[in-house]
Biopython code that builds the backbone (N, CA, C, O; Angstrom):
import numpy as np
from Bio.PDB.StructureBuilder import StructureBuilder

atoms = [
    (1, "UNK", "N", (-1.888, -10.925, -5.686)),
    (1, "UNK", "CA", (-2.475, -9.625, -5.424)),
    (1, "UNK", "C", (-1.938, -9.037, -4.132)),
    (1, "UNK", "O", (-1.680, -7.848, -3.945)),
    (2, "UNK", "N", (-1.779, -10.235, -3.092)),
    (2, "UNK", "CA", (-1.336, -9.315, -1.559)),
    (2, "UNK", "C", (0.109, -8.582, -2.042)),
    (2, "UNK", "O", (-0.044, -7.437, -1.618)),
    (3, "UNK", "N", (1.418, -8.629, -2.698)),
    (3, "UNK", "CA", (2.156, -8.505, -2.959)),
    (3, "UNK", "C", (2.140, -6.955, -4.022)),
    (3, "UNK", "O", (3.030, -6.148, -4.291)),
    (4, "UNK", "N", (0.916, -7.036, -4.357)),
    (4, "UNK", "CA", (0.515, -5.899, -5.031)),
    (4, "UNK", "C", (0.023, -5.004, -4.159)),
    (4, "UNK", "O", (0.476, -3.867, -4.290)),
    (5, "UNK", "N", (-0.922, -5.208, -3.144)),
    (5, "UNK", "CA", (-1.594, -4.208, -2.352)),
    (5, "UNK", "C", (-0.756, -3.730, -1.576)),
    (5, "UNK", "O", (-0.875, -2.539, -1.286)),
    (6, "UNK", "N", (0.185, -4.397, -1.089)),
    (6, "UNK", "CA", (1.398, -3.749, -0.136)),
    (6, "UNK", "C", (2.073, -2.733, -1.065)),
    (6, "UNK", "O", (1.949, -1.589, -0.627)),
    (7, "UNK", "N", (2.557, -2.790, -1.887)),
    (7, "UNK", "CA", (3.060, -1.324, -2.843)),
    (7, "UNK", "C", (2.336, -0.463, -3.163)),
    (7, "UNK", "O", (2.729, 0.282, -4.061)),
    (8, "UNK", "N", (0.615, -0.162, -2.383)),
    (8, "UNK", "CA", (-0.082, 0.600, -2.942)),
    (8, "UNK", "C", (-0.571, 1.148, -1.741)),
    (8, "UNK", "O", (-0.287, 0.657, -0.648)),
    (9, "UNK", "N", (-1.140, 1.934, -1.850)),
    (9, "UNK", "CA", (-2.321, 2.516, -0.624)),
    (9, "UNK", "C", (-3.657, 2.080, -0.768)),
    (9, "UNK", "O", (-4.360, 2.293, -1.757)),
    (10, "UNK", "N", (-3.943, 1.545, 0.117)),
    (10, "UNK", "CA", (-5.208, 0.987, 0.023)),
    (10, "UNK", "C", (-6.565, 2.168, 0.231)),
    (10, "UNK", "O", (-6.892, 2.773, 1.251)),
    (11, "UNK", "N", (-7.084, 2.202, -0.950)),
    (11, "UNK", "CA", (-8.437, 2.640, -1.101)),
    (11, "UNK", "C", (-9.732, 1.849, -0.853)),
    (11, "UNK", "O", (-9.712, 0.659, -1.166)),
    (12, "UNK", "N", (-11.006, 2.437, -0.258)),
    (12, "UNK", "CA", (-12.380, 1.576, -0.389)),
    (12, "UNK", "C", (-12.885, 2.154, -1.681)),
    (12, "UNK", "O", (-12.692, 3.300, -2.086)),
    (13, "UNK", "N", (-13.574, 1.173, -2.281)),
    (13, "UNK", "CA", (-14.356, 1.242, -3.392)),
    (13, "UNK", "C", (-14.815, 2.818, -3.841)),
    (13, "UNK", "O", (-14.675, 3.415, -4.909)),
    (14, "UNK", "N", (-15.509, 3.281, -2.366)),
    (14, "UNK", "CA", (-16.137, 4.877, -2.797)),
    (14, "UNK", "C", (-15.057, 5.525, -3.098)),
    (14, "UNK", "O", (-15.336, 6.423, -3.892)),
    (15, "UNK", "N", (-13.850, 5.493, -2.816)),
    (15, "UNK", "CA", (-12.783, 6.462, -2.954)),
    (15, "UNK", "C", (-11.906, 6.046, -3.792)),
    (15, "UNK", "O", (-10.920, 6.782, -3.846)),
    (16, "UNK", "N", (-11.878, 4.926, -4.636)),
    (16, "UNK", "CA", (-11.381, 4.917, -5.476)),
    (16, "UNK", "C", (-10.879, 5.810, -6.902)),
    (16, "UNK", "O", (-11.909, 6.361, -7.293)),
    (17, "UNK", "N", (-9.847, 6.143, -7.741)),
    (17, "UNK", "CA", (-10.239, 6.883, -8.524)),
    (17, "UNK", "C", (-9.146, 6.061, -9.871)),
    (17, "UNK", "O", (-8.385, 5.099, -9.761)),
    (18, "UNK", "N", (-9.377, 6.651, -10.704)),
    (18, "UNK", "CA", (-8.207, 6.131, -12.061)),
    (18, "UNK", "C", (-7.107, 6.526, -11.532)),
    (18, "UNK", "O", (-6.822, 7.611, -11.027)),
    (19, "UNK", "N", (-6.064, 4.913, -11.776)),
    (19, "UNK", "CA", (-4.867, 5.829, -11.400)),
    (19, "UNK", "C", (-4.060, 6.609, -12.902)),
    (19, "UNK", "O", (-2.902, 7.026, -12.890)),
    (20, "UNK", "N", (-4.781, 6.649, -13.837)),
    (20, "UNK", "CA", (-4.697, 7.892, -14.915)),
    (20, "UNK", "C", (-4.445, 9.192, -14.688)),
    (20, "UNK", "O", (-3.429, 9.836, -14.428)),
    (21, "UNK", "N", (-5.603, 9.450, -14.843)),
    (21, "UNK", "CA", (-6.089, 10.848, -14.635)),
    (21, "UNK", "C", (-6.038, 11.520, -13.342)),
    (21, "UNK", "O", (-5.642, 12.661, -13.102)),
    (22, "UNK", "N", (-6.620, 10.407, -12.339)),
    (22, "UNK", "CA", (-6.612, 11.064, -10.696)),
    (22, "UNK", "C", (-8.048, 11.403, -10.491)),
    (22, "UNK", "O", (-8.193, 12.048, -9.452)),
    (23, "UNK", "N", (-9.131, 11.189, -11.122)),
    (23, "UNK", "CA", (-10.310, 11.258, -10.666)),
    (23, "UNK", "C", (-11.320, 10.162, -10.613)),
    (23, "UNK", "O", (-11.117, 9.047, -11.094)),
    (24, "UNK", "N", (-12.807, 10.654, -9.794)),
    (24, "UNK", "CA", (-13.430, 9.346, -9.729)),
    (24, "UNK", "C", (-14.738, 9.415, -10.864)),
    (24, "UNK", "O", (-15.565, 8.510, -10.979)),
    (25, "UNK", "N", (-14.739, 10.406, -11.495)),
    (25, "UNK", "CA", (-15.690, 10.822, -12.326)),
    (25, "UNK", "C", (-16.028, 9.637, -13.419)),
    (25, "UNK", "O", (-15.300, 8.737, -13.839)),
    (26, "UNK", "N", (-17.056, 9.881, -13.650)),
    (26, "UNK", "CA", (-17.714, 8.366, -14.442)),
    (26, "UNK", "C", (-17.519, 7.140, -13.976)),
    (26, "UNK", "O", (-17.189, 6.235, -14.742)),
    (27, "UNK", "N", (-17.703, 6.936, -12.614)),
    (27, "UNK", "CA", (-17.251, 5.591, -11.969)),
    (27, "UNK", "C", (-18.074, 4.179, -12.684)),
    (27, "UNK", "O", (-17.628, 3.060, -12.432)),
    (28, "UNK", "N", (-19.054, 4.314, -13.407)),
    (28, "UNK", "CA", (-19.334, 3.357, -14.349)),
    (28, "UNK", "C", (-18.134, 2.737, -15.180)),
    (28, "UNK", "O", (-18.022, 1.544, -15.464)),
    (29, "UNK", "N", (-16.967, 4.087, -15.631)),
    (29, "UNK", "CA", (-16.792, 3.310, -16.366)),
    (29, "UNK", "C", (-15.336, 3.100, -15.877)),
    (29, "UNK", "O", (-14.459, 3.047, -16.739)),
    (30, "UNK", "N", (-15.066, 3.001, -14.828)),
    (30, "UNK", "CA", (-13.805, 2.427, -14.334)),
    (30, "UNK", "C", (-13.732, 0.556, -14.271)),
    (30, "UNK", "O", (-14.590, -0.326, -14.224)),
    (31, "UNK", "N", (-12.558, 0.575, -14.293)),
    (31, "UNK", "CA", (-12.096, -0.923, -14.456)),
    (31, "UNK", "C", (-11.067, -0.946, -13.060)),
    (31, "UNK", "O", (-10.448, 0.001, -12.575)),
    (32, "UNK", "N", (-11.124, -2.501, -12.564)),
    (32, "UNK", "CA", (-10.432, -2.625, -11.546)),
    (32, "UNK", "C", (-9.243, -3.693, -12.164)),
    (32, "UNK", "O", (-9.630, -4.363, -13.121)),
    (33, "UNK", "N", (-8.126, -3.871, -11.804)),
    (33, "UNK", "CA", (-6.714, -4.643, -11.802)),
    (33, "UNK", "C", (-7.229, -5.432, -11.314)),
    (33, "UNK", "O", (-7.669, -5.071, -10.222)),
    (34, "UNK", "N", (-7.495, -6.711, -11.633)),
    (34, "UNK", "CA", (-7.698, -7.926, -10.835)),
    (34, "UNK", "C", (-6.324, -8.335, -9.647)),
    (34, "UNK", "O", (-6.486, -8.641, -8.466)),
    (35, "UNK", "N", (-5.209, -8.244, -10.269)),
    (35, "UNK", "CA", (-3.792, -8.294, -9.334)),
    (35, "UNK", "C", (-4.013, -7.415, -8.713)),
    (35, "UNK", "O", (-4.365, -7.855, -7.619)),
    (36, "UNK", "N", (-4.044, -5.862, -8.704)),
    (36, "UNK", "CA", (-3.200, -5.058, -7.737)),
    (36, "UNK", "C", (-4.218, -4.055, -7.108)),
    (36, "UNK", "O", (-4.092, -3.142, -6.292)),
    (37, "UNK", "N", (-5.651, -4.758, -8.047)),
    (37, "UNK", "CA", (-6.909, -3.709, -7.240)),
    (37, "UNK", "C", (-7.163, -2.238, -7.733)),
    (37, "UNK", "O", (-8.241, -1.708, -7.462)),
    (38, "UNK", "N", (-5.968, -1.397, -8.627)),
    (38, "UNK", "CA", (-6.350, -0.199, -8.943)),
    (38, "UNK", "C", (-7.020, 0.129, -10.051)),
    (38, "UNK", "O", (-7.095, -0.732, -10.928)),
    (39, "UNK", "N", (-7.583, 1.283, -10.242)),
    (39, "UNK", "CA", (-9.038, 1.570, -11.223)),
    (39, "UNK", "C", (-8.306, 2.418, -12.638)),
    (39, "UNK", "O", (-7.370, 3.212, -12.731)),
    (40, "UNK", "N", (-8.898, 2.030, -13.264)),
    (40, "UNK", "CA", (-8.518, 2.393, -14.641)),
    (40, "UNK", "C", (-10.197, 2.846, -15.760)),
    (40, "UNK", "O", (-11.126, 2.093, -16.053)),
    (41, "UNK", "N", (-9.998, 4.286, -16.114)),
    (41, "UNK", "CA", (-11.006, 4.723, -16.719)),
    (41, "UNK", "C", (-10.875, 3.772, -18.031)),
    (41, "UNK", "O", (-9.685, 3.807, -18.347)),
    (42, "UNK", "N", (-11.654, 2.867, -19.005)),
    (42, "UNK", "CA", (-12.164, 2.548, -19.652)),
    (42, "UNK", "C", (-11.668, 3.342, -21.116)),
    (42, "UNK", "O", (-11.282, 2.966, -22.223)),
    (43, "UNK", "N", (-11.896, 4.543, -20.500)),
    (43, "UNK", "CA", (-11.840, 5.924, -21.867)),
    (43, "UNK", "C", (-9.424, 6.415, -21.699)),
    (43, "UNK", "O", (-8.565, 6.652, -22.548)),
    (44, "UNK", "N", (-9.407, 6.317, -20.248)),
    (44, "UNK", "CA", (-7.723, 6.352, -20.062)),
    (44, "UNK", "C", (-6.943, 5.734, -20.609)),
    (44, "UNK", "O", (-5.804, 6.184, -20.733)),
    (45, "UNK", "N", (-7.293, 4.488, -21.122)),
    (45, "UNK", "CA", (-6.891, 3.437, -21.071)),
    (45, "UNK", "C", (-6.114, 3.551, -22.848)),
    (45, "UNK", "O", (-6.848, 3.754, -23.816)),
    (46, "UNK", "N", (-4.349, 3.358, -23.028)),
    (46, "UNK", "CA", (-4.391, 3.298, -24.082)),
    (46, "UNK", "C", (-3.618, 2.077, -25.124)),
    (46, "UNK", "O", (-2.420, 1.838, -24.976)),
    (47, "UNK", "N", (-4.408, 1.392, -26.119)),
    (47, "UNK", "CA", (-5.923, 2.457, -26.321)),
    (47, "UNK", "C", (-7.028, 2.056, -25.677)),
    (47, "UNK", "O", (-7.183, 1.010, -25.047)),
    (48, "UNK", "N", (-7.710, 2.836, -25.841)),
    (48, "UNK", "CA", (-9.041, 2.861, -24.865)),
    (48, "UNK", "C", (-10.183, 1.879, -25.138)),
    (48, "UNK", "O", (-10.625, 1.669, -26.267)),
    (49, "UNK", "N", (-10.645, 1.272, -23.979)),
    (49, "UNK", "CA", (-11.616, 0.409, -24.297)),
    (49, "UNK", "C", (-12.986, 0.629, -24.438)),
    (49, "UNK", "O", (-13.357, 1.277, -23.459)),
    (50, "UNK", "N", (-13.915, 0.394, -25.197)),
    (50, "UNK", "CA", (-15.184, 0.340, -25.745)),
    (50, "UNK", "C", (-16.391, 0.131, -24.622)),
    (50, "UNK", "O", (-17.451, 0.748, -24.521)),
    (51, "UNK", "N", (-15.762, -1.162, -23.657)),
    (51, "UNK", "CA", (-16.625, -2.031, -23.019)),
    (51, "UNK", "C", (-15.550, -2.825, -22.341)),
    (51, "UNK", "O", (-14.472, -3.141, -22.844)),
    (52, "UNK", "N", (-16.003, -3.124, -21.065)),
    (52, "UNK", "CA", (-15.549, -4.185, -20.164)),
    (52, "UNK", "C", (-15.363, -5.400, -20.665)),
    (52, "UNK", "O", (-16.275, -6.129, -21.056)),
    (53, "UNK", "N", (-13.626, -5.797, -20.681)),
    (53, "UNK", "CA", (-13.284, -7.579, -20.813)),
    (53, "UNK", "C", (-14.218, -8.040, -19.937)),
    (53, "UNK", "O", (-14.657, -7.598, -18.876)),
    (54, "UNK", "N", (-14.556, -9.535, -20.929)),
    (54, "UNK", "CA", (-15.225, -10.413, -20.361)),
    (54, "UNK", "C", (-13.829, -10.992, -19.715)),
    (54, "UNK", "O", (-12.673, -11.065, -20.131)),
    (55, "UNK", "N", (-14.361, -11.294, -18.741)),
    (55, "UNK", "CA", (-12.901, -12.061, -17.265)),
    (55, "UNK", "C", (-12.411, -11.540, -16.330)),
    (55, "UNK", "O", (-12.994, -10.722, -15.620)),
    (56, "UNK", "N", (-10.886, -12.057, -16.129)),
    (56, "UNK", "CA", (-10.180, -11.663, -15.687)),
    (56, "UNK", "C", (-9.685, -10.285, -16.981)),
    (56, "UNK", "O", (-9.707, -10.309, -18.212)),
    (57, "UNK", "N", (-9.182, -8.957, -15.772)),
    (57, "UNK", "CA", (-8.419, -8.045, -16.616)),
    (57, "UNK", "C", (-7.284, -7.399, -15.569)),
    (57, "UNK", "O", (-7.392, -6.987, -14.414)),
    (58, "UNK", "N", (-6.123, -7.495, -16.505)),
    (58, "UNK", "CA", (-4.908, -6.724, -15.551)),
    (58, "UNK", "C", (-4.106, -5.771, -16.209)),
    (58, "UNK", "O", (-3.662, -5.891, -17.351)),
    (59, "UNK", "N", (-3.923, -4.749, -15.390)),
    (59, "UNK", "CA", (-3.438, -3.658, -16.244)),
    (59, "UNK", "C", (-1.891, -3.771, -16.670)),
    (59, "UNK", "O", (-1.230, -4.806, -16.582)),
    (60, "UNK", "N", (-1.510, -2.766, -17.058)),
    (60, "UNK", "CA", (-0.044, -3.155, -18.047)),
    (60, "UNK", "C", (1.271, -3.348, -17.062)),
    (60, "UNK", "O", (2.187, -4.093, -17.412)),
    (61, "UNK", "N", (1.310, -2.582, -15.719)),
    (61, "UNK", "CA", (1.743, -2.807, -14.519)),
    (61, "UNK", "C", (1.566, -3.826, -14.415)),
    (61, "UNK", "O", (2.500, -4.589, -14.658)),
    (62, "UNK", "N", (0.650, -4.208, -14.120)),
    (62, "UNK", "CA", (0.240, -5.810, -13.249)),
    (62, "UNK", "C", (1.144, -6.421, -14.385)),
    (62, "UNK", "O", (2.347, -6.525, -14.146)),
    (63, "UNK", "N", (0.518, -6.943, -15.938)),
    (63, "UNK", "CA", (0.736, -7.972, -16.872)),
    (63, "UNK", "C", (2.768, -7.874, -16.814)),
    (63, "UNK", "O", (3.630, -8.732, -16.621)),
    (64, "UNK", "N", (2.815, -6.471, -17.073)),
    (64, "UNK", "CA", (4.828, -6.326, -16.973)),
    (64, "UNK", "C", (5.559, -7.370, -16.305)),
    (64, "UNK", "O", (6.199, -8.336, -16.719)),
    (65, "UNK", "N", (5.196, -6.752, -14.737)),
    (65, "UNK", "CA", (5.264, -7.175, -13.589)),
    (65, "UNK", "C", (5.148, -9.100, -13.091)),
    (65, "UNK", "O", (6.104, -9.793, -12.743)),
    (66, "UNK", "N", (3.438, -9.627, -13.240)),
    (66, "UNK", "CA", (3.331, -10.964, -13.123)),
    (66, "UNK", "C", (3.256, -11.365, -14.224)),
    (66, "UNK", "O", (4.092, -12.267, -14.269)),
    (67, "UNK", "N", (2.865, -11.297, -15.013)),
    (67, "UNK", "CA", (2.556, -11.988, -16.130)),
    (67, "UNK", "C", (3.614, -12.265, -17.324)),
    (67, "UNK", "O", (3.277, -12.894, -18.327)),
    (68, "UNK", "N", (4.780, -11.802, -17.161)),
    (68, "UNK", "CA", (6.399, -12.149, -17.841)),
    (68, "UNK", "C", (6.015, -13.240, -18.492)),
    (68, "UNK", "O", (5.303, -14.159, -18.087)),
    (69, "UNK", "N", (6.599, -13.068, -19.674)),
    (69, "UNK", "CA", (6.958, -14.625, -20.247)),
    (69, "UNK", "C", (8.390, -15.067, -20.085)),
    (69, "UNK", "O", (9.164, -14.271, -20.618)),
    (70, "UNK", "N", (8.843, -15.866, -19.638)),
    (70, "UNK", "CA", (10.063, -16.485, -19.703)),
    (70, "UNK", "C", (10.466, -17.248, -20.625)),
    (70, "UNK", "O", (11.590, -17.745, -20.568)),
]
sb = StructureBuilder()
sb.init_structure("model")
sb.init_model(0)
sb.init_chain("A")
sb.init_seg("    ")
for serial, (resi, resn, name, xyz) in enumerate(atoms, 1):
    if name == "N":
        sb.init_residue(resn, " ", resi, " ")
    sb.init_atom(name, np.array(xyz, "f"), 0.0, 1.0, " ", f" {name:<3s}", serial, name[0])
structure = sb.get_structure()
């Protein structure tokens, strides 16, 4: 994750927003990157999710990025 937060700007929680859309509206239903910390609307998401993974969840950045299969 530190390797992730350095390529990003660091936000606090209140100011967080989707990095989708660009807003913080419906913050219920944002999702956080477990790797890289950024928020993802639930409804942005494609395709879009219903309900929060049970776990760990990383977005398609993150998974590209660390999660390679070799």
């Amino acid at each position: 994750m530190i390797v992730s937060v350095r390529k990003y700007r660091w936000q606090c929680i209140e100011c967080k927003c989707c990095s989708i859309c660009g807003t913080s509206d419906n913050d219920d239903q944002l999702l956080f990157c477990d790797d890289c910390d950024r928020g993802y609307h639930m409804y942005c998401l494609s395709p879009p999710l219903a309900s929060p993974p049970e776990g760990s969840w990383s977005c398609r950045l993150c998974l590209a990025e660390f999660h390679r299969r070799d």
